[in-house]
N, C-alpha and C positions, 0 to 999 in steps of 0.2 A: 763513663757509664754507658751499659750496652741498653737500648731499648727490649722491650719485654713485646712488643706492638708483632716482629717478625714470628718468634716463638708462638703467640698466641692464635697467628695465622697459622701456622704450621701444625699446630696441635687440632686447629679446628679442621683444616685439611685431612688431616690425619682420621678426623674421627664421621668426616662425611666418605671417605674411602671406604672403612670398615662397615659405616649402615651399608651405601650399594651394593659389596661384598657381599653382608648378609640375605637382600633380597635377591643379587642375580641365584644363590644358591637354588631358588625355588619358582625361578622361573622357565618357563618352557613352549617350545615352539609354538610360533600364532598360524595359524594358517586360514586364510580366505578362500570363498565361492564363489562365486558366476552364478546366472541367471540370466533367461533370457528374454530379450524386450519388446515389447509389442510397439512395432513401429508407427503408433499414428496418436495424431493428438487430437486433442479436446478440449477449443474453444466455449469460455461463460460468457455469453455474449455478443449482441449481432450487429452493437454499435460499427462506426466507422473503424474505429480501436480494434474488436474484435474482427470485423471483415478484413483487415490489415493483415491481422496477425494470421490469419485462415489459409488469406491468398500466399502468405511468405511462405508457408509451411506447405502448402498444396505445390508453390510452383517448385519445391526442391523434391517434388514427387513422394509427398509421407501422405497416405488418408488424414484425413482431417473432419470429428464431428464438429459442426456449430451448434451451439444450443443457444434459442433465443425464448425469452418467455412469452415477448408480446406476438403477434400471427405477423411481424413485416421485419423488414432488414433498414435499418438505417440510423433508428438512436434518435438521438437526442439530434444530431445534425440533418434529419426533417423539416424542422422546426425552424433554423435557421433559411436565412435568405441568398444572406451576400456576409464580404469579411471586409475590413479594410482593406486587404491585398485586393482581395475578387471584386468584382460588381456583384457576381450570380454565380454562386457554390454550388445551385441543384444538379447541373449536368455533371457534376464533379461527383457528387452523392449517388446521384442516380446511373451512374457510370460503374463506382466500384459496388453497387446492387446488383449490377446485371455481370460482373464481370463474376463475383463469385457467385452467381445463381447456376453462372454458365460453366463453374469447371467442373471435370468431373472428378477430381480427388476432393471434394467438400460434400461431408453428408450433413444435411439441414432435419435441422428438429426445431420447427417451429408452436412457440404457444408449446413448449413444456419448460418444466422445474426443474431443476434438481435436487432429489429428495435424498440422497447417500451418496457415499464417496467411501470406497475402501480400497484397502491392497495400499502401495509404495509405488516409489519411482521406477518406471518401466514396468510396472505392471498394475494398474489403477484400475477399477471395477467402480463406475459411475454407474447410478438408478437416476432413471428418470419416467418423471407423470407427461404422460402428452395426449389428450383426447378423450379421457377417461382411464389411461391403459396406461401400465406401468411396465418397463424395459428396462435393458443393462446396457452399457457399451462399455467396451475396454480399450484403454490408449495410453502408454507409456509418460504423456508429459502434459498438463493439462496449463491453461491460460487462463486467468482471473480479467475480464474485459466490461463486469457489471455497470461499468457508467454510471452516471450519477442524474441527481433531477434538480428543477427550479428549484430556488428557496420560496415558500411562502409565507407571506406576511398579510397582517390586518393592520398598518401604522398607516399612520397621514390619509387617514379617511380611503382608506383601499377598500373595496367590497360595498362601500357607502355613495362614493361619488361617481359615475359613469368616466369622468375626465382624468384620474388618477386611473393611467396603465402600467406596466413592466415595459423596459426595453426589449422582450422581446416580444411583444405587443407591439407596442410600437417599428419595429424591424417587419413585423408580417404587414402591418397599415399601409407604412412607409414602399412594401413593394407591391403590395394591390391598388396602390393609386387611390385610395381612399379614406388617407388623412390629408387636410385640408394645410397647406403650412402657412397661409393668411391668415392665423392666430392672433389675438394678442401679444401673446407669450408662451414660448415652450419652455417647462421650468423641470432640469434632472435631477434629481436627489439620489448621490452614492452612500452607499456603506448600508444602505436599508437592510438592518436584520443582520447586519455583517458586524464583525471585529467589534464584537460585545461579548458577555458572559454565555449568551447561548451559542453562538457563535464566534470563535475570537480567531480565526484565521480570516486571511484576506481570500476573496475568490478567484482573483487574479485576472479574470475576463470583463470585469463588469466597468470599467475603467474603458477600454478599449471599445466594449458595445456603446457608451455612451459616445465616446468620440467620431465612431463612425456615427451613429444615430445624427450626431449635430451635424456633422458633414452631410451628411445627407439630406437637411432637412435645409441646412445651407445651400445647398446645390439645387434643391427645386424652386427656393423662392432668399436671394442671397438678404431680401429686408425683413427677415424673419427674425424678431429677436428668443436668443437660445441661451439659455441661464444654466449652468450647470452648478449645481454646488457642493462642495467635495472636502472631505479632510485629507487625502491626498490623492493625487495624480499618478496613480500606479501604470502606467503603461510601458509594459516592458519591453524590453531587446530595443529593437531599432523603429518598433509602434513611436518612439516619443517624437518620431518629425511627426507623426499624423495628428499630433497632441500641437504641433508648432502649426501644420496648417490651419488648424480648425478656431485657434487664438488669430490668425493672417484673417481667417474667415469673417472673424467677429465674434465669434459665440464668447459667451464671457465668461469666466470661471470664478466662482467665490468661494472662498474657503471658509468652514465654520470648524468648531471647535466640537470636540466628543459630548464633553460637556453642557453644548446649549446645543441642541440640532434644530434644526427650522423646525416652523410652525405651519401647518395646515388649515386653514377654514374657509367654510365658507358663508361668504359675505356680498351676496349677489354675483357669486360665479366665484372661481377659487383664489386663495388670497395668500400666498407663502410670505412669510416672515423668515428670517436670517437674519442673527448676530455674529457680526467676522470679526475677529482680532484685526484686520485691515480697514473698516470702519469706523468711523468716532460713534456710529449712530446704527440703530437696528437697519435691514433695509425691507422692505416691503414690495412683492411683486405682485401683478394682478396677469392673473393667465386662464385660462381655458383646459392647459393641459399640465398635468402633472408628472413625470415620469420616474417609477420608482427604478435606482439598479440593487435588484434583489440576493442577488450569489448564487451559489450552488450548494447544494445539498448533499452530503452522501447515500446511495440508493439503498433504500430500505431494508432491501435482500441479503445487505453484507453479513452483517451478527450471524446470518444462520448460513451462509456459504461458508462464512470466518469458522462455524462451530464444526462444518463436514470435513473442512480441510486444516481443520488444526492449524492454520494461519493466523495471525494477531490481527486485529484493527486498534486505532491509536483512538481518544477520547472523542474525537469529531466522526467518528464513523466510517474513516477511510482505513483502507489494507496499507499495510506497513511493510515494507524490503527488509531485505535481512540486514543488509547498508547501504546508507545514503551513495558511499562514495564507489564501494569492493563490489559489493552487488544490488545495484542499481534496480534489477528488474525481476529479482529470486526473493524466493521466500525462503527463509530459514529450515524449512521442509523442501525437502529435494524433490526435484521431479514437477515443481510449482512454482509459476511464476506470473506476472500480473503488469498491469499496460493501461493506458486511459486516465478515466478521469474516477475510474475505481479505486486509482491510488491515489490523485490529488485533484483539483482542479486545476486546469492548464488549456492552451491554445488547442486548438485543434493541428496544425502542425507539429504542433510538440506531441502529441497524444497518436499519430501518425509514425512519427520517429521514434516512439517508447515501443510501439507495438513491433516495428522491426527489430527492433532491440531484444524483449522478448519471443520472438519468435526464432532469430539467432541462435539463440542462449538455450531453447527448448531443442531445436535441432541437433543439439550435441547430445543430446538423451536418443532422442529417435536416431539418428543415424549411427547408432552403434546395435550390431547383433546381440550382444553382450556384456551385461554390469559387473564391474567385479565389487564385491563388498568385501569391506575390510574386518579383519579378525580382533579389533579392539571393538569389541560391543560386550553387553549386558548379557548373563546369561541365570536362569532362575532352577536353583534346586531344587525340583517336584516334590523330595520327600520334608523340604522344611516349608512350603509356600505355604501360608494361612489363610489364602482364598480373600484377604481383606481388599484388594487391589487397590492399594497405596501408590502402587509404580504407575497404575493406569493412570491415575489425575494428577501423578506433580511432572511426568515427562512430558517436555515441550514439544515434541516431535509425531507421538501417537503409536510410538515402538513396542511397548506393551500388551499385550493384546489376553484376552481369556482362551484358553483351548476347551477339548471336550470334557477334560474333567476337572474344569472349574478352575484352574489352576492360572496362575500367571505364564507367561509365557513372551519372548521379544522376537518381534520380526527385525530379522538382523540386518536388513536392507534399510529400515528407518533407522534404525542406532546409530546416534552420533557422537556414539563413547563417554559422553557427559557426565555419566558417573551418579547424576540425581537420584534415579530409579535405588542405587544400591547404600546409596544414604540415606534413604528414605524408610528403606523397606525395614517393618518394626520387627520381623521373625528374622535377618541376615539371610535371607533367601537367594540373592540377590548379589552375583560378584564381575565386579568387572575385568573382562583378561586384560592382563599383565598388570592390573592393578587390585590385585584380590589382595585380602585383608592379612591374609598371613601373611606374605612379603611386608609390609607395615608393621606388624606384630615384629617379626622380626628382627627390622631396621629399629626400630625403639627398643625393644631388648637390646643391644646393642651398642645403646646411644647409652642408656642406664648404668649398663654394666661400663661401657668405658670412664663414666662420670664417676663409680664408684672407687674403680682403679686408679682414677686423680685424687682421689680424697684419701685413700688411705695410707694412714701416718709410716714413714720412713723406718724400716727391722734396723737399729744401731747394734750391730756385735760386739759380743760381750770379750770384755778383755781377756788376751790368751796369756798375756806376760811375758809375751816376745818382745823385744826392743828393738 
């Protein structure tokens, strides 16, 4: 017996030969344009992130605006003191402040917004409010560098008790010399407000502030007892010897459970309660100081930069890569990319090293005279468009656009071929090349008619009476 398994390949070969057949009939040459690009970019952002990213792009000689909303250059890394690695960050902060104040390929827009974003990659038309007065700048590749802020919380008597601070409260005390570490007790409470339903990501820093905090508080007065209490010990990379000195040191570490988190009161001065899986028994501390580690926040500002620049942000409020792995530092929309702690929370090192990464990645847009755009995009028939602009809100991109008579219309520089816009669109207004609907039409005629010519029963001739 012969298998039927080859023939049936062969026949199915056979009848994917004849659809392609059918559609190359009716297709025809693609051809692309060029465009030309305006070589300079456009930092969101005056953090350390964005200063990074400003300077990368200044020193390979491209214009560079910064846009900062607050009236100073430095972020969230102000506020900070010192790092585990460092003793004293400031001259480090205050070093890349004056270094990009001082170049002259950085134009500063300080204390303004950004209030629109239009145009494509290599050719971007940003508004901005600065002073009461509204402008435009234009720049080929723009940086996402929004930063992020504290998380706040009202848990374990915060806002009630003068002795419950933030670590980084305590970090600014700890270097004005005027917390006292002859305490009782210094007691840290991690995960405050963190890796819960309103928050379920970890912050990733707040682990690490604590441990330098104890070290620190170790180092001014080594019989100071330092309580930390934690559901886990997240200190990443090679931070966890700092995590082994500061146990060498003394500080003591207790673990408690999601489930029961310490208890706050106060009871002639403050009184924390913890229930550890490691104890047989609750424990009870008596301290003066309480220290919450609070996390980080995504900045407020995202949703509405997310909405100018047609960029996604994920359920926590941070901007999202187009891939974790492929494209680390781009957005899904070309010509845009992002760095800091706009995209996650992270070290400041690490947030250093994002920002050269996308400023890299942005240089390959500026340093070319010219874009060429590819001939597989969307293209919209005027006389069938119904004006409904369907293709405007379901393309991910922002390719769609309205012209002057009301009409749909695709900027062929955002088209990323995807095909949504003309599966969408309810009048077939809408085709995309080398994939328009008649070449399908086609290929299925085609596919029917060969099905039909398998079905139809065997002409048996009629006897002639020949022998």
């Amino acid at each position: 017996m012969h298998s039927a398994e080859p023939e049936k390949a062969t026949e199915k070969a056979t009848e994917l030969m004849k659809m392609s057949v059918a559609r190359a009939r009716l297709l025809s040459p693609l051809t692309g344009t060029s465009f030309a690009v305006d070589q300079t970019g456009l930092v969101i952002g005056g953090g350390v992130s964005g200063m990074t990213a400003a300077l990368a792009l200044a020193g390979q000689g491209f214009k560079v605006h910064l846009v900062e909303k607050s009236d100073r250059l430095g972020g969230r890394a102000l506020d900070l003191r010192y790092t585990l690695e460092h003793e004293d960050i400031s001259p480090f902060v205050a070093g890349i402040v004056k270094e990009a104040e001082e170049h002259p390929n950085i134009i500063f827009h300080l204390g303004a917004d950004v209030t629109n974003v239009a145009g494509f990659i290599g050719q971007f038309k940003v508004s901005l409010f600065q002073d009461g007065t509204d402008s435009e700048v234009s720049c080929g590749a723009i940086i996402v560098a929004t930063g992020a802020a504290p998380a706040a919380t009202g848990e374990y008597l915060r806002g009630k008790d003068q002795g419950v601070i933030t670590q980084l409260e305590l970090e600014q005390r700890l270097q004005k010399g005027d917390f006292a570490p002859g305490r009782r007790n210094v007691v840290m409470i991690q995960c405050v407000g963190s890796r819960n339903e309103e928050r379920p990501y970890c912050s990733r820093i707040c682990c690490s502030m604590s441990v330098k905090n104890a070290l620190k508080i170790k180092k001014l007065d080594p019989s100071a007892g330092v309580y930390v209490l934690y559901r886990d010990i997240r200190t990443y990379g090679f931070r966890e010897k700092y995590y082994k000195q500061a146990r060498e040191a003394g500080v003591i570490f207790i673990r408690y459970e999601p489930d029961a988190p310490p208890l706050v009161s106060q009871d002639n001065g403050l009184v924390v309660s913890v229930k550890s899986p490691d104890f047989p028994e609750p424990v009870e501390i008596e301290t003066d100081c309480v220290v919450l580690s609070t996390g980080v926040d995504a900045a407020g500002d995202n949703r509405r930069v997310a909405d100018m620049l047609k960029v996604p942000i994920n359920a926590d409020g941070f901007f999202v890569e187009a891939h974790l792995k492929l494209r680390p530092v781009e957005f899904a929309t070309e010509g845009i990319f992002l760095c800091g702690l706009a995209h996650s929370p992270k070290h400041m090192d690490e947030n250093i090293s994002q920002a050269r990464a996308a400023a890299s990645r942005a240089s390959t847009v500026l340093s070319k005279a010219y874009l060429e755009v590819g001939a597989q995009v969307s293209q919209v028939d005027q006389s069938k468009c119904i004006s409904c602009m369907t293709c405007t809100k379901v393309c991910p991109y922002g390719a769609p656009t309205v012209n002057a008579d009301h009409k749909a219309e695709i900027i062929a520089a955002k088209c990323m071929g995807c095909g949504i816009c003309a599966a969408e669109c309810p009048a077939c207004a809408i085709q995309l090349n080398h994939f328009e609907s008649r070449q399908f039409k086609d290929m299925l005629d085609e596919l029917f008619r060969s099905g039909k010519e398998e079905r139809r029963p065997a002409v048996v001739p009629e006897k002639s009476g020949v022998l």
